[in-house]
One Martini backbone bead per residue (centre of mass of N, CA, C, O) as a GRO file, in nm:
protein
  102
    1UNK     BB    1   0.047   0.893  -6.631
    2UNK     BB    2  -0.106   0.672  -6.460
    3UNK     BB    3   0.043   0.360  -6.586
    4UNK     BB    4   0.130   0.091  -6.640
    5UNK     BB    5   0.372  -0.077  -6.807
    6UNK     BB    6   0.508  -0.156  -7.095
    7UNK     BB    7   0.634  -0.311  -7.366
    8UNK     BB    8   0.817  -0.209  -7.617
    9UNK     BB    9   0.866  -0.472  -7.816
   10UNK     BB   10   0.496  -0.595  -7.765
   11UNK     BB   11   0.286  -0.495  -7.552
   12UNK     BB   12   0.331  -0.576  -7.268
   13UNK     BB   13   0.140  -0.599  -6.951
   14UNK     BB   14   0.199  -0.519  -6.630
   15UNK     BB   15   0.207  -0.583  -6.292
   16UNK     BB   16   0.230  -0.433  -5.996
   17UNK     BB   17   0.445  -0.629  -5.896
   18UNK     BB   18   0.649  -0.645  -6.095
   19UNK     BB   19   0.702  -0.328  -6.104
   20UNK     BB   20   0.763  -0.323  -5.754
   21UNK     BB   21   1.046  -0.547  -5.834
   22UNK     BB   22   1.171  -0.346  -6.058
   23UNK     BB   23   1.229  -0.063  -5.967
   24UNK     BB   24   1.522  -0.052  -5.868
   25UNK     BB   25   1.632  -0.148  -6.128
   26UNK     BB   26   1.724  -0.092  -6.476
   27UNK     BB   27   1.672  -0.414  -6.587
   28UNK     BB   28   1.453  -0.575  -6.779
   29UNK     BB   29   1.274  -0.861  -6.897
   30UNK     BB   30   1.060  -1.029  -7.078
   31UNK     BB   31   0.830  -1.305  -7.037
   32UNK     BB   32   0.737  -1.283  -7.371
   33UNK     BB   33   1.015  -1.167  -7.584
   34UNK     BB   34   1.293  -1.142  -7.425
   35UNK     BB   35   1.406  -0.896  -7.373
   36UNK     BB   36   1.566  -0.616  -7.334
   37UNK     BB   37   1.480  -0.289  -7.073
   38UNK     BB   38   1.476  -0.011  -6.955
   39UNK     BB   39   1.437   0.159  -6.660
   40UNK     BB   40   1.227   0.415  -6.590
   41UNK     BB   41   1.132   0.736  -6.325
   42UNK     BB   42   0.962   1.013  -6.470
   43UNK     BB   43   0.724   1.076  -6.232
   44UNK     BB   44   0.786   1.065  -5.945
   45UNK     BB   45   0.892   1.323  -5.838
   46UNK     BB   46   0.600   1.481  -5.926
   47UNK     BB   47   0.432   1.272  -5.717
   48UNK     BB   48   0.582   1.426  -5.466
   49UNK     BB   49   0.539   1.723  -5.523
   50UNK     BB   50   0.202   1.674  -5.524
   51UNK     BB   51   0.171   1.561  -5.243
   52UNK     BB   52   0.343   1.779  -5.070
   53UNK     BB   53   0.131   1.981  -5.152
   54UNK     BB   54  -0.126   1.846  -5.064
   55UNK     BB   55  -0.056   1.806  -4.785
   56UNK     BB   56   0.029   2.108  -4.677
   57UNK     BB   57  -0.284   2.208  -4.747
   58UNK     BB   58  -0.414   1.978  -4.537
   59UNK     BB   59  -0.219   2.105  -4.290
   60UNK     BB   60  -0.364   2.400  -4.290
   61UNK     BB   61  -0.681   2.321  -4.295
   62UNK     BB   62  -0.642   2.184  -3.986
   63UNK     BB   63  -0.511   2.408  -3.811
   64UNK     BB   64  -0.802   2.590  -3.858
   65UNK     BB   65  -0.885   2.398  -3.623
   66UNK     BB   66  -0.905   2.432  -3.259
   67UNK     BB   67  -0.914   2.098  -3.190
   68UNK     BB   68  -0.610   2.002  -3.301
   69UNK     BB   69  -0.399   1.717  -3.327
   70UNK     BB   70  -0.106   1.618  -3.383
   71UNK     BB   71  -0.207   1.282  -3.447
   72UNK     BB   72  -0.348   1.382  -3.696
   73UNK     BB   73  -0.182   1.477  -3.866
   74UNK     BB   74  -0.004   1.254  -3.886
   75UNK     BB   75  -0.174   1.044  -3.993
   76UNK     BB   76  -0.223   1.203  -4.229
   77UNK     BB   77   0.056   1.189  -4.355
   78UNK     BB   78   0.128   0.918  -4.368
   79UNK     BB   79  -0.145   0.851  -4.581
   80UNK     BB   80  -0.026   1.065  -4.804
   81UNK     BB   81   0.247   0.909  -4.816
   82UNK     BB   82   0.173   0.599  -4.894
   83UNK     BB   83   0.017   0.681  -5.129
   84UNK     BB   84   0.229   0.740  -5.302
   85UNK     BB   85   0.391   0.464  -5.283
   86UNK     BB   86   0.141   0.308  -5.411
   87UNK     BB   87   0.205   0.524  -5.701
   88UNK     BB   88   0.504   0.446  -5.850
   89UNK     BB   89   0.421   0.201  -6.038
   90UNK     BB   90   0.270   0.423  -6.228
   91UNK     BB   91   0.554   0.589  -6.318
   92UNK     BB   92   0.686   0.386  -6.460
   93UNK     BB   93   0.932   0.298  -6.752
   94UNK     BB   94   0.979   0.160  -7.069
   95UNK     BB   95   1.270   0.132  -7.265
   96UNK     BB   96   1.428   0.074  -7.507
   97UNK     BB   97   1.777  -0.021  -7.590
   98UNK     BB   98   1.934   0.262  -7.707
   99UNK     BB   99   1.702   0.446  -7.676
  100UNK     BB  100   1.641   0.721  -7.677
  101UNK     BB  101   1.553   1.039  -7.492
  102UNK     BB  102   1.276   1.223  -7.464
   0.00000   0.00000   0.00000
């Protein structure tokens, strides 16, 4: 599931930041064998509502801690969501244009 996108037309495989600097765009064309083809986050949605349960359940689990301080909470958490953020680029698929949705 977590893995950089391939060219569906050539099956050049793209680098970390090629894929987060086209994450936002719908189309983008490939510089290996010129086509385009359309950009889709088929598992961002997933990857959030997994971090969000497994962040919820480390911060159930430090609550039960007596000397736990609010500052340590939120830094676990900010951590917890950055990494989510830094693994969405492994979550886009390219899909040829005109190709039905699987």
């Amino acid at each position: 599931m977590l893995k950089l996108p391939v060219c569906p037309y050539c099956g050049a495989r793209f680098f970390y930041r090629s894929v987060k600097s086209s994450a936002k765009k719908k189309t983008k064309m490939c510089p290996y064998c010129n086509k385009e083809f359309i950009i889709y986050k088929k598992f961002k949605y997933l990857l959030f509502l997994a971090a969000f349960i497994l962040l919820v359940a480390v911060n159930w689990f430090f609550l039960t801690v007596p000397a736990m301080n609010l500052t340590f909470l939120a830094t676990v958490t900010a951590l917890g969501v950055g990494a989510a953020w830094a693994l969405v680029p492994f979550t886009v698929r390219y899909r040829k244009k005109g190709a039905p949705k699987k």
